[in-house]
BAKOLNU-524889 format. One record per residue: x, y, z of N, C-alpha, C, O in turn. Coordinates in steps of 0.001 Angstrom, whole numbers, plus 500000, padded with zeros to 6 digits. Layout:
N
<<X; Y; Z>; <X; Y; Z>; <X; Y; Z>; <X; Y; Z>>
...
***
This chain:
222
<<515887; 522342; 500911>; <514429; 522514; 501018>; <513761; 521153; 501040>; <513993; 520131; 500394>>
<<512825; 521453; 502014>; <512010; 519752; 501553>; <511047; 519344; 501011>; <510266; 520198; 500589>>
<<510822; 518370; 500871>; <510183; 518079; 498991>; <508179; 518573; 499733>; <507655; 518318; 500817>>
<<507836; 519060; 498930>; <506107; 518838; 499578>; <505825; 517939; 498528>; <506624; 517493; 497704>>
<<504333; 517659; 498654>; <503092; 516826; 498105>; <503222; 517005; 496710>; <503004; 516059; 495954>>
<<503581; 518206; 496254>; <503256; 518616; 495100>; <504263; 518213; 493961>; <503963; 517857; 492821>>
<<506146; 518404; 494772>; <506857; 518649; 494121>; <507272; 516595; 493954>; <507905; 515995; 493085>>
<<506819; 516270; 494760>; <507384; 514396; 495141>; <506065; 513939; 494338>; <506034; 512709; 494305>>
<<504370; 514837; 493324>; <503668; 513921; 492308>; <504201; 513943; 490833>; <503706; 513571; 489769>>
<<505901; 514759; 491313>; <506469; 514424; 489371>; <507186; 512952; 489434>; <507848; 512472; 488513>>
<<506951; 512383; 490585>; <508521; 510861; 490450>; <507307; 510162; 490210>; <506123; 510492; 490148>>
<<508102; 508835; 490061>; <507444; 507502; 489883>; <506326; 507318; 490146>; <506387; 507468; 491367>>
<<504930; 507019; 489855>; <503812; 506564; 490443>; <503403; 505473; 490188>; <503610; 504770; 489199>>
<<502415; 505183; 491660>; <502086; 503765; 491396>; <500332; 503606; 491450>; <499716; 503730; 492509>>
<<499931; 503431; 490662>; <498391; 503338; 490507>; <497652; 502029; 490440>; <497914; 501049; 489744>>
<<496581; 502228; 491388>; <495848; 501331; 492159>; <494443; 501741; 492252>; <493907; 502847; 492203>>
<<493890; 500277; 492432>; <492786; 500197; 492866>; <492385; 499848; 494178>; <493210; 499038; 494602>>
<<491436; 500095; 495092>; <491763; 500395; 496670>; <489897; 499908; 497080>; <488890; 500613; 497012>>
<<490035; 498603; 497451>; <488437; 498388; 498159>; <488580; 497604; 499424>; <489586; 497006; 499805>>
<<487103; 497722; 500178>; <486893; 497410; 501118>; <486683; 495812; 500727>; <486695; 495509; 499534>>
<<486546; 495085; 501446>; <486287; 493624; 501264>; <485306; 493462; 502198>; <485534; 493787; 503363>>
<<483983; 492897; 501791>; <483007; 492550; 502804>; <482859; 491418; 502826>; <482059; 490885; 503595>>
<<483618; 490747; 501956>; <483455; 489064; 501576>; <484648; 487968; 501300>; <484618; 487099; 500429>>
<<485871; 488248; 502392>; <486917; 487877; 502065>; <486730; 486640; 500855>; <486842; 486887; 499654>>
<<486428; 485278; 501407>; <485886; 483838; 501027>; <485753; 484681; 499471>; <486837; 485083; 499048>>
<<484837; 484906; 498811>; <484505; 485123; 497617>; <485630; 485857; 497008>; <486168; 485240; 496089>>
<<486208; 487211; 497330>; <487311; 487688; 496506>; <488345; 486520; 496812>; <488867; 486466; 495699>>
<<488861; 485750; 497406>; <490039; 485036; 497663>; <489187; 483874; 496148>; <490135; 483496; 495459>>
<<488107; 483420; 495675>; <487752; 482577; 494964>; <487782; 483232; 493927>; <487771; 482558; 492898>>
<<487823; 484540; 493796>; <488491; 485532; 492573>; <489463; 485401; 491916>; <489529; 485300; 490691>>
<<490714; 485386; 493066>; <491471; 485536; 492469>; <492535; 483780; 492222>; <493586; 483467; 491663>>
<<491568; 483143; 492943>; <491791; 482250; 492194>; <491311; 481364; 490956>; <491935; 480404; 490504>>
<<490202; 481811; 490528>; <489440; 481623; 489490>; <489386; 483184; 488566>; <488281; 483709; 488434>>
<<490231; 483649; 488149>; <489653; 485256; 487884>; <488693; 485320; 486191>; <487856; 486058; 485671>>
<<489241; 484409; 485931>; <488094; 484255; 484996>; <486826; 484084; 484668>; <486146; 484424; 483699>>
<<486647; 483562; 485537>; <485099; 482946; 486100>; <484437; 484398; 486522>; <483212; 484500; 486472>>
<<485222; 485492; 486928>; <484323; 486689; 487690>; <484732; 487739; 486943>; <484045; 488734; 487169>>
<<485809; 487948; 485930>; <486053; 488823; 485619>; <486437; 488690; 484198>; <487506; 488245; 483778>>
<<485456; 489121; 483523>; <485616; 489470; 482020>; <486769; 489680; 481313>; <487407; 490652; 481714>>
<<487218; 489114; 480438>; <488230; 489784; 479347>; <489485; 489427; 480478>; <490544; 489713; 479919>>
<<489700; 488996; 481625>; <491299; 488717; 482449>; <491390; 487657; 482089>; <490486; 486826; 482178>>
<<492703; 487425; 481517>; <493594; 486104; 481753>; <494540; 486069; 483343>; <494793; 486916; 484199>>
<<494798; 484903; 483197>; <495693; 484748; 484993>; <497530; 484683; 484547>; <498124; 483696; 484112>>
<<497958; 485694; 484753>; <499622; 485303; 484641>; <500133; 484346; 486149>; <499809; 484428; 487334>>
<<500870; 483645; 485547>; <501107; 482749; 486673>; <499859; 482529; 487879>; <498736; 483016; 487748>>
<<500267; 481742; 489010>; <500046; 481298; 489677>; <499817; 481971; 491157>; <500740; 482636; 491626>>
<<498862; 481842; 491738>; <498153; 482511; 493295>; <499420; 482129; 494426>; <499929; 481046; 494717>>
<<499724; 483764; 495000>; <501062; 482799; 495786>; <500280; 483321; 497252>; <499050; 483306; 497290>>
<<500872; 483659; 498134>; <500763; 483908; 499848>; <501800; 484552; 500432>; <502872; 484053; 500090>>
<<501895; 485396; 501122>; <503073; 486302; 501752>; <502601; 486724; 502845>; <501401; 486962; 502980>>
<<503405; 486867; 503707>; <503235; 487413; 504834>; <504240; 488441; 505392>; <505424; 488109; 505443>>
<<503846; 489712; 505830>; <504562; 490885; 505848>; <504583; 491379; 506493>; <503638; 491043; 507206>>
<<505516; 492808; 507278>; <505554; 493368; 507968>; <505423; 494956; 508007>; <506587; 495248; 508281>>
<<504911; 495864; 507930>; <504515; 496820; 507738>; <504883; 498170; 508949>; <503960; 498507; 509691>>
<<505943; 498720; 509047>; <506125; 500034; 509992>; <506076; 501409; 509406>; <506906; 501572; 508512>>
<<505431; 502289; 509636>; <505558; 503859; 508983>; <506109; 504359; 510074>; <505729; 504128; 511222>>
<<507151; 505157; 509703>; <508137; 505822; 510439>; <507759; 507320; 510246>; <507187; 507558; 509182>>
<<507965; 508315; 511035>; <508288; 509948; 510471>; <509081; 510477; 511772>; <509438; 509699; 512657>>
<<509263; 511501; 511803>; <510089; 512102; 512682>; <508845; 512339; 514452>; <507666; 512216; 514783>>
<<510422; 512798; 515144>; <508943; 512859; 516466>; <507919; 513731; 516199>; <506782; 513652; 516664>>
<<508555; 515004; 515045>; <507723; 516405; 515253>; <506764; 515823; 513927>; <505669; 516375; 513829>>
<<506937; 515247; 513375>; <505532; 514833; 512143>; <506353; 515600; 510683>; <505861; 516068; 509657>>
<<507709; 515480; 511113>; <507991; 516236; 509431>; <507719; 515747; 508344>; <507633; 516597; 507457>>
<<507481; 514345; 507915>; <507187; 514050; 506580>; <505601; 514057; 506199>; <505222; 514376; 505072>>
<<504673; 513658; 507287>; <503794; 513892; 507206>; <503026; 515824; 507318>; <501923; 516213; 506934>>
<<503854; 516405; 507805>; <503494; 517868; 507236>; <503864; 518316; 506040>; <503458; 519430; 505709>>
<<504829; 517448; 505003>; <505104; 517676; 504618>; <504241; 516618; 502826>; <504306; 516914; 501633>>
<<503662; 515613; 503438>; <502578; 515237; 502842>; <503009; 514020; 502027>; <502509; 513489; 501035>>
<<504373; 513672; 502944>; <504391; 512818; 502306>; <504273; 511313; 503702>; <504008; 511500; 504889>>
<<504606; 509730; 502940>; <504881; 508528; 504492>; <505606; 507326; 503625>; <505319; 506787; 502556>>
<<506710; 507147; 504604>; <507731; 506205; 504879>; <507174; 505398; 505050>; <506214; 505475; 505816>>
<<507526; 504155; 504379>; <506957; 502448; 505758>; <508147; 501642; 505360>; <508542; 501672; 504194>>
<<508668; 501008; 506164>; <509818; 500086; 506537>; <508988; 498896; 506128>; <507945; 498848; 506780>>
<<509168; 497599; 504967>; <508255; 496813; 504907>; <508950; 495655; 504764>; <509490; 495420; 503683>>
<<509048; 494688; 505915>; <509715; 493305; 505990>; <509041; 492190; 505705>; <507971; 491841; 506202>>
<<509809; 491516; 504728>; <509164; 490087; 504127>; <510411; 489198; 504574>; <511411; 489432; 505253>>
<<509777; 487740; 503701>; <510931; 486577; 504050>; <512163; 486922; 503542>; <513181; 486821; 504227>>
<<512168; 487334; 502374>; <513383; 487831; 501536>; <513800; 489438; 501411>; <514703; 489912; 500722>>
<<513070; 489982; 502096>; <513453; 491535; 501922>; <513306; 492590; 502917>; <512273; 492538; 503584>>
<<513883; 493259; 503087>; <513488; 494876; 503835>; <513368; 495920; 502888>; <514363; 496398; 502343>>
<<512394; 496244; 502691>; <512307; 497249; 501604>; <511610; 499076; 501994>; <510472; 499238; 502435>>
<<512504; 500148; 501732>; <511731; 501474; 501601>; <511240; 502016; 500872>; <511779; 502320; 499808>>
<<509683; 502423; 501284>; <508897; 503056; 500063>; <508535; 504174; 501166>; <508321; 504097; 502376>>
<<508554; 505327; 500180>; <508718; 506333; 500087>; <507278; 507089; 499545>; <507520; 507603; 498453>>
<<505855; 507321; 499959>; <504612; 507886; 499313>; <504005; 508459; 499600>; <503501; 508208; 500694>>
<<503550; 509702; 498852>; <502662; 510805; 498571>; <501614; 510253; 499977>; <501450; 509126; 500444>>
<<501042; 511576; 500362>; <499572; 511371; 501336>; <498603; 511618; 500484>; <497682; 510806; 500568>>
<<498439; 512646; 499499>; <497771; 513112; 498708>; <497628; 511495; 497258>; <498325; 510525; 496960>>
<<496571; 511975; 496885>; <495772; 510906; 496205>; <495561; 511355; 495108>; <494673; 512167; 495368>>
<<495824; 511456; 493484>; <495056; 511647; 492581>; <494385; 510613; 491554>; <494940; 509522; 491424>>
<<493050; 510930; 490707>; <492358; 509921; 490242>; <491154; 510218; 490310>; <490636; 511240; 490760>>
<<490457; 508847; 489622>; <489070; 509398; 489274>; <488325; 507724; 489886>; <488680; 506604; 489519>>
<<487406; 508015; 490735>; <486778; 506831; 491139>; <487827; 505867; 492129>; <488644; 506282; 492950>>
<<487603; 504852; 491865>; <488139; 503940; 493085>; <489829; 503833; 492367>; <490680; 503174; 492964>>
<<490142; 504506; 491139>; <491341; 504613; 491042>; <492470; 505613; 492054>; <492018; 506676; 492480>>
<<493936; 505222; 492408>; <494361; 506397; 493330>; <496019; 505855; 492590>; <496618; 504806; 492350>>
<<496209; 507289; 492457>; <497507; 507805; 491862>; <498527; 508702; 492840>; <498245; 509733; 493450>>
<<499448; 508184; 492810>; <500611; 508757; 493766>; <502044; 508425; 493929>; <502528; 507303; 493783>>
<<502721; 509585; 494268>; <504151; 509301; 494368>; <504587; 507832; 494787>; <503766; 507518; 495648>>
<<505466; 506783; 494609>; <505944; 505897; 494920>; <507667; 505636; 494501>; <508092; 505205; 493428>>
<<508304; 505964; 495471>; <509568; 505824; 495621>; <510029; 504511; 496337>; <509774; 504319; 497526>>
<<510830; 503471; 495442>; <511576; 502249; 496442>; <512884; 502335; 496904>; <513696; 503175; 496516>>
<<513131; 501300; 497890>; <514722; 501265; 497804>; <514632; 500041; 498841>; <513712; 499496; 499450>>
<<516274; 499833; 498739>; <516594; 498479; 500001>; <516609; 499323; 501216>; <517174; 500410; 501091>>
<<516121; 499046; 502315>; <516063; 499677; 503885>; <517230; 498800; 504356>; <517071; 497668; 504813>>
<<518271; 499336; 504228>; <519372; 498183; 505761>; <518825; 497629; 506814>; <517628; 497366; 506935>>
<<519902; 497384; 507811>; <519673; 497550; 509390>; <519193; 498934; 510121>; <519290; 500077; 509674>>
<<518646; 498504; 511376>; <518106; 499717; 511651>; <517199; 500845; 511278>; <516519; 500865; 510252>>
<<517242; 501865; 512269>; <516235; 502518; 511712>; <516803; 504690; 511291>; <516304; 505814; 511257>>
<<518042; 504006; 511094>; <519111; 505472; 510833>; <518821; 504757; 509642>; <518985; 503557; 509422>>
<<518188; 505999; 508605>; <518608; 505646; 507099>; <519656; 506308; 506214>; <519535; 506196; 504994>>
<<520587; 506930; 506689>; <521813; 507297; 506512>; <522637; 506202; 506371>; <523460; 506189; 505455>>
<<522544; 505325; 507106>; <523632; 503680; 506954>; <522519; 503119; 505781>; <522771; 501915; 505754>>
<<521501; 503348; 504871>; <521220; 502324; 504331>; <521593; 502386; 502973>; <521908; 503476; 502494>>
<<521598; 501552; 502417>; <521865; 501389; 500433>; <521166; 502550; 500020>; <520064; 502870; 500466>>
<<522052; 503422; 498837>; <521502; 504676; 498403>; <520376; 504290; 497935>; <520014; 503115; 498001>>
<<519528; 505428; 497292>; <518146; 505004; 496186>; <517539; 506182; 496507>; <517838; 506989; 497387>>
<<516361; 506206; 495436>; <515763; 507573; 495376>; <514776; 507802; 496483>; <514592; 508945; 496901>>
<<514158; 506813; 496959>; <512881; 506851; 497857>; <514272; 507231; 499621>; <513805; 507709; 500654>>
<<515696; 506904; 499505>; <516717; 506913; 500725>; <516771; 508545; 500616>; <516422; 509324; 501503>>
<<517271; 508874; 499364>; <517471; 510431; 499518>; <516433; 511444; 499531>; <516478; 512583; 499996>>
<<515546; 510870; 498977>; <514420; 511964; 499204>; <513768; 511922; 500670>; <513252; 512875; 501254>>
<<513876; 510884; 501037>; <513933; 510934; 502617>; <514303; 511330; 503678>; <513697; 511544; 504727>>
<<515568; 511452; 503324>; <516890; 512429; 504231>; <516600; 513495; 503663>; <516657; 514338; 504559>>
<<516220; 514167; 502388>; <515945; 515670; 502265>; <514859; 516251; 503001>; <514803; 517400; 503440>>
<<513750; 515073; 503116>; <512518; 515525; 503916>; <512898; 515708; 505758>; <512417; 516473; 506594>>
<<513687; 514909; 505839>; <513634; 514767; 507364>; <514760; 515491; 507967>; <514752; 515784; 509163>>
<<516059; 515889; 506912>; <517071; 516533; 507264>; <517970; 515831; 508560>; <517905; 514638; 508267>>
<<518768; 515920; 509826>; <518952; 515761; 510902>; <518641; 514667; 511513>; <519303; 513650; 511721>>
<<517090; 515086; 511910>; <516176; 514466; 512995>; <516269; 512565; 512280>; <516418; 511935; 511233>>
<<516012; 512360; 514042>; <515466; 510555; 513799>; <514368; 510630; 513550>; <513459; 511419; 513808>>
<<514540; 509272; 512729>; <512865; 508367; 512677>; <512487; 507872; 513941>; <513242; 507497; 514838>>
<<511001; 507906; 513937>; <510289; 506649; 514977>; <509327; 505780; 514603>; <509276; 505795; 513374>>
<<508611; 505098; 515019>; <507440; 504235; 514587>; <506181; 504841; 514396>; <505845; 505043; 515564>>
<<505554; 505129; 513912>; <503987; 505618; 514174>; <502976; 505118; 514022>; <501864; 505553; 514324>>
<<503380; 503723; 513323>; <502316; 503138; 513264>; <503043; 501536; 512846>; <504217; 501493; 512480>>
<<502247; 500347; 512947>; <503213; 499065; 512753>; <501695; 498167; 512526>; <500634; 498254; 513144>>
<<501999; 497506; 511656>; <501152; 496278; 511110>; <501219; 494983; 510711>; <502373; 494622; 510945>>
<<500470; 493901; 510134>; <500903; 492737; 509896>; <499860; 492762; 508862>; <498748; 493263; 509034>>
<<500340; 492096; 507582>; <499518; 491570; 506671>; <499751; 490389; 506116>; <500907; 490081; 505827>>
<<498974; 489762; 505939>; <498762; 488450; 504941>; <498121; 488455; 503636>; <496903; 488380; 503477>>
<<498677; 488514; 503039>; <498903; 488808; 501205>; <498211; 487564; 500164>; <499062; 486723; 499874>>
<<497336; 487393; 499775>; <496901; 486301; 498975>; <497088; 487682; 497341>; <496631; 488814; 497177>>
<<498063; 486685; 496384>; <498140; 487619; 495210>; <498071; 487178; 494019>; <498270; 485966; 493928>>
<<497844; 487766; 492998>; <497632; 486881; 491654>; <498228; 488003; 490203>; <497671; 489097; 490108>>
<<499061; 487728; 489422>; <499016; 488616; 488098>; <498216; 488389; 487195>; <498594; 487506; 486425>>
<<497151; 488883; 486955>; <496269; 488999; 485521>; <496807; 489797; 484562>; <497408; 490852; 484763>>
<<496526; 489153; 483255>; <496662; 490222; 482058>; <495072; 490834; 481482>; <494211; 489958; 481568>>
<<494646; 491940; 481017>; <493867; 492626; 480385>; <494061; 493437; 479786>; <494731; 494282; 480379>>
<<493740; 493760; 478511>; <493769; 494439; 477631>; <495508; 494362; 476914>; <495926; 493541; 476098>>
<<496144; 495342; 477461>; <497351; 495442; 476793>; <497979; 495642; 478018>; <499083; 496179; 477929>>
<<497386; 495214; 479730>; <498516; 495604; 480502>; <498124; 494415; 481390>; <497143; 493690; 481228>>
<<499559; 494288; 482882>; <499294; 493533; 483705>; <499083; 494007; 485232>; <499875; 494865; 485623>>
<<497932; 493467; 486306>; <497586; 493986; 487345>; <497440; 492937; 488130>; <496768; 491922; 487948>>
<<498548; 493447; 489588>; <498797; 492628; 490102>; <497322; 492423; 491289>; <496941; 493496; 491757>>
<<496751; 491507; 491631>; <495391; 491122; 492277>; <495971; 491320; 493899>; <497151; 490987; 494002>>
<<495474; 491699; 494898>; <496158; 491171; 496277>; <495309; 491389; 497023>; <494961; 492539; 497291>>
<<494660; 490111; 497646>; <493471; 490504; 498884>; <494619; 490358; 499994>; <495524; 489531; 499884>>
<<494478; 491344; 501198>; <495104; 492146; 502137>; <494300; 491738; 503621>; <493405; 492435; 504099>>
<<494805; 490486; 504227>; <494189; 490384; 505393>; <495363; 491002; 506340>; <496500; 490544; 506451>>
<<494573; 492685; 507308>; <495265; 493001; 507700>; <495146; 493092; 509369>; <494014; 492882; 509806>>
<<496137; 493367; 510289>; <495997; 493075; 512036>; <496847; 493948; 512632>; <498030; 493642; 512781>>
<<496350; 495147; 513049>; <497305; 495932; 513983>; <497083; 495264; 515490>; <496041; 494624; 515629>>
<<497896; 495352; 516522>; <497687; 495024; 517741>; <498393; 496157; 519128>; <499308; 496979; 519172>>
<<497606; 495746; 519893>; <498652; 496939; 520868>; <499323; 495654; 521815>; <499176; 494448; 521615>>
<<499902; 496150; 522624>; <500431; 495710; 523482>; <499965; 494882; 524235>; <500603; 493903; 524623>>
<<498908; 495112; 524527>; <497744; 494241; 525584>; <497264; 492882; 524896>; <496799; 491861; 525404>>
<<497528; 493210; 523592>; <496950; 492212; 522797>; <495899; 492637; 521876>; <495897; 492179; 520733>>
<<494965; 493503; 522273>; <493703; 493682; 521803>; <494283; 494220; 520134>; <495382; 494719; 519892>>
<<493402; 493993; 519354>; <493900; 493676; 517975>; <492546; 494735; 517217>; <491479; 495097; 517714>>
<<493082; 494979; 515983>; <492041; 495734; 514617>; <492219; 494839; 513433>; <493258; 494622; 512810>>
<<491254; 494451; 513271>; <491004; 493529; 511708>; <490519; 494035; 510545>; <489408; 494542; 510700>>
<<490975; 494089; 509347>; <490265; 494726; 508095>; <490624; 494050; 507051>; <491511; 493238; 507314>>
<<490324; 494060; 506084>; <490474; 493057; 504663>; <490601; 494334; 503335>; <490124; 495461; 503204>>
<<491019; 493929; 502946>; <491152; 495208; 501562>; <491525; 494273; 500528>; <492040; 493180; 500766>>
<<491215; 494788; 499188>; <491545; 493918; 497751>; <492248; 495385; 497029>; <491753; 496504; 496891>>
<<493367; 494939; 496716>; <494176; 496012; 495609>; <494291; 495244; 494462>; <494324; 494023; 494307>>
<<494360; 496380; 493511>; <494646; 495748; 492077>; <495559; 496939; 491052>; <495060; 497630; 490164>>
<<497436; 496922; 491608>; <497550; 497601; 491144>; <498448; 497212; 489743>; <499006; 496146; 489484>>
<<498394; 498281; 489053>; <499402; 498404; 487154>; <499880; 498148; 487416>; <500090; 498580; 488550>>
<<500801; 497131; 486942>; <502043; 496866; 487181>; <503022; 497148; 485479>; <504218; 497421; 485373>>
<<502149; 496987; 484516>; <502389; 497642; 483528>; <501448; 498034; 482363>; <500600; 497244; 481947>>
<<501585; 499039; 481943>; <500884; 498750; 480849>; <499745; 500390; 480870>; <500241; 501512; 480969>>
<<498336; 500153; 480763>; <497625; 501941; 480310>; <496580; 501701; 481285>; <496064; 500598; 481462>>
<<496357; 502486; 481753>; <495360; 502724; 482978>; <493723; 502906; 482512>; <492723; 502951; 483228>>
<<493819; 502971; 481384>; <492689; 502502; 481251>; <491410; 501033; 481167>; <490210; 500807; 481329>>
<<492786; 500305; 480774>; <492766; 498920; 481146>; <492160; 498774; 482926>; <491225; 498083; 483330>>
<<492949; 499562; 483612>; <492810; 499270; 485110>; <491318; 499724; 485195>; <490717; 498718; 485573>>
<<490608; 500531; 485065>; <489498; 501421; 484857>; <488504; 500603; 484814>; <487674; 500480; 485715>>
<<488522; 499859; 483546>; <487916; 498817; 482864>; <487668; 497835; 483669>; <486516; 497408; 483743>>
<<488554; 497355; 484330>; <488793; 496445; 485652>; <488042; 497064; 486619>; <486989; 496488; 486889>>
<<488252; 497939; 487137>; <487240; 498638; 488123>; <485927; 499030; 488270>; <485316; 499350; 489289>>
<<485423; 498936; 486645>; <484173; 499219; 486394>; <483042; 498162; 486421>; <481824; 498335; 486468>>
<<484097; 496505; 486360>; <483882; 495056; 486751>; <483487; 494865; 488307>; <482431; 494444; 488779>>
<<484309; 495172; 488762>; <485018; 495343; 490610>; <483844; 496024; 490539>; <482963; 495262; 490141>>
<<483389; 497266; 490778>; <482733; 498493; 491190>; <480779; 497579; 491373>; <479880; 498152; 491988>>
<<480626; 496489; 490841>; <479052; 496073; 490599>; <478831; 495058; 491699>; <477699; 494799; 492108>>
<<480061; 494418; 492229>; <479994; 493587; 492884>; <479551; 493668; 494357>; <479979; 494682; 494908>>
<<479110; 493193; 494819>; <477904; 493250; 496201>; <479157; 493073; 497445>; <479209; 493607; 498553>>
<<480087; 492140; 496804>; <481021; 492114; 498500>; <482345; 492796; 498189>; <483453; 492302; 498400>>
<<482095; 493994; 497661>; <483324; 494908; 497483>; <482588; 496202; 497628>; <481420; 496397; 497291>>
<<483544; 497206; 498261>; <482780; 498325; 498401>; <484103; 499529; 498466>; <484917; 499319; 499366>>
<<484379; 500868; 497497>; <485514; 501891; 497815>; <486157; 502334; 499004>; <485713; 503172; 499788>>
<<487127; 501775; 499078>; <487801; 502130; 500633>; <488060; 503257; 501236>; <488987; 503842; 500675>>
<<487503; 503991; 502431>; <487221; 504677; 503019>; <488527; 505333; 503656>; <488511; 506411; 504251>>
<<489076; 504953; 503559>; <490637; 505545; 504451>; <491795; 504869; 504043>; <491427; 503812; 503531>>
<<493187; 504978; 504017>; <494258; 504438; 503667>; <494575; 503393; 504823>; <493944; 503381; 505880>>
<<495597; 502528; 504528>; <495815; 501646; 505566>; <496651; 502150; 506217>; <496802; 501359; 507148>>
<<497724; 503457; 506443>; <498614; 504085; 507591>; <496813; 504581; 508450>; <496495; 504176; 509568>>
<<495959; 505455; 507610>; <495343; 506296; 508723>; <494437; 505180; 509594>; <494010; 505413; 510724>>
<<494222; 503917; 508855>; <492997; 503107; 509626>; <493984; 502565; 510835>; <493648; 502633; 512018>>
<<495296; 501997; 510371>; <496355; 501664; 511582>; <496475; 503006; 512347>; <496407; 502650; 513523>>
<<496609; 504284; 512329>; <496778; 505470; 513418>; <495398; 505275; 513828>; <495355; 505420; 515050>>
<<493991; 504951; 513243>; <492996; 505546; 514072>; <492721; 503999; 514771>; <491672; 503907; 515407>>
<<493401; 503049; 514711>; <493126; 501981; 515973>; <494345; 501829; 516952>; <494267; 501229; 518024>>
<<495529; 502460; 516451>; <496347; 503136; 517666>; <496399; 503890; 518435>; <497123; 503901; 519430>>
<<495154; 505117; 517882>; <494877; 506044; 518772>; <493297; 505185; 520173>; <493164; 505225; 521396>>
<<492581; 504631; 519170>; <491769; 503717; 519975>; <491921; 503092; 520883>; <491066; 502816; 521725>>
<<493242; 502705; 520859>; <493652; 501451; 521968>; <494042; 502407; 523065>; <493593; 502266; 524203>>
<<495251; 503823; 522591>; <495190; 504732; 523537>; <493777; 505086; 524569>; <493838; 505220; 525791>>
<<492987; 505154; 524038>; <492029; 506287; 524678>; <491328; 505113; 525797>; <490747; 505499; 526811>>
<<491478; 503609; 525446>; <490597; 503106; 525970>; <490980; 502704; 527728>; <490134; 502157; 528435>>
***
């Protein structure tokens, strides 16, 4: 049987905070100063930079996504990594709670050849048979920071992001996450209720798979 929405919000979750950025320049001076803007945070280590690669895969017929859940294949300098997450969202305010399954992604795009893990098998239960394909593909540039507050730590990451088609013609968006990385969510809350006053931040309107499908479908139509 394959897993739905419901039965894949008892595993692991990963909880976050999810905004629009209207002011890259200023959140990037955030998070390198986070003290200066944000009450009660200390800075764990040091502001790093990454640059990434981002593919969501599902079957041709849409099985994981009928099924409520999305795959993304996510390549860095040092890693290929599979995550495995809920479509469905729970939470209160600009907080969002949801399944999050990892694992190492091999070669290719058969995940049957790749290193076992929970986010590998629950994958093959969802998709059974059938291949993966691409459905969507992105590029991000990662500016990130660990703060401590209260009794937990949250990792900072303004998200400069760039889908492109073929032609070239490109979609630009900026997003700031701030997710637990350990510790009580109320802490995160607290953090958000900081975040939430600020003039060049605003609650993000769509996930970053659907804003990448709705400028893939854009480039189609045009």
């Amino acid at each position: 049987m394959s897993p739905s929405a419901d039965e894949a919000g008892a595993g692991p979750q990963e909880v976050e905070l999810k905004l629009t950025v209207l002011d890259a320049g200023a959140i990037r001076e955030l998070i390198l100063d986070p003290v200066a803007g944000l009450p009660g945070v200390t800075p764990v280590g040091s502001a790093r930079s990454i640059e990434i690669e981002d593919r969501y895969v599902d079957t041709a017929g849409g099985t994981l996504r009928a099924a409520g859940l999305a795959a993304r294949i996510r390549t860095s300098p040092d890693a290929r990594r599979l995550t495995v997450k809920s479509l469905a969202r729970r939470g209160v305010g600009a907080i969002h709670r949801r399944l999050e399954l990892e694992g190492d992604a091999g070669d290719g795009d058969d995940p049957r050849g790749w290193p076992s893990s929970d986010a590998r098998d629950h994958l093959l239960m969802a998709i059974g048979p059938d291949a993966l394909t691409t459905v969507a593909a992105f590029r991000q540039r990662r500016f990130q920071r660990d703060v401590a507050i209260g009794s937990s730590v949250v990792e900072l990451s303004l998200d400069e992001i760039e889908v492109a088609a073929p032609d070239g013609r490109t979609d630009r968006w900026t997003e700031f996450e701030c997710e637990l990385r350990s510790g009580d969510e109320a802490d995160l809350a607290a953090l958000g209720a900081v975040l939430g006053s600020r003039s060049d931040l605003e609650p993000a309107a769509a996930s970053k798979l659907d804003r990448a499908l709705a400028a893939r479908d854009s480039f189609t139509e045009r």
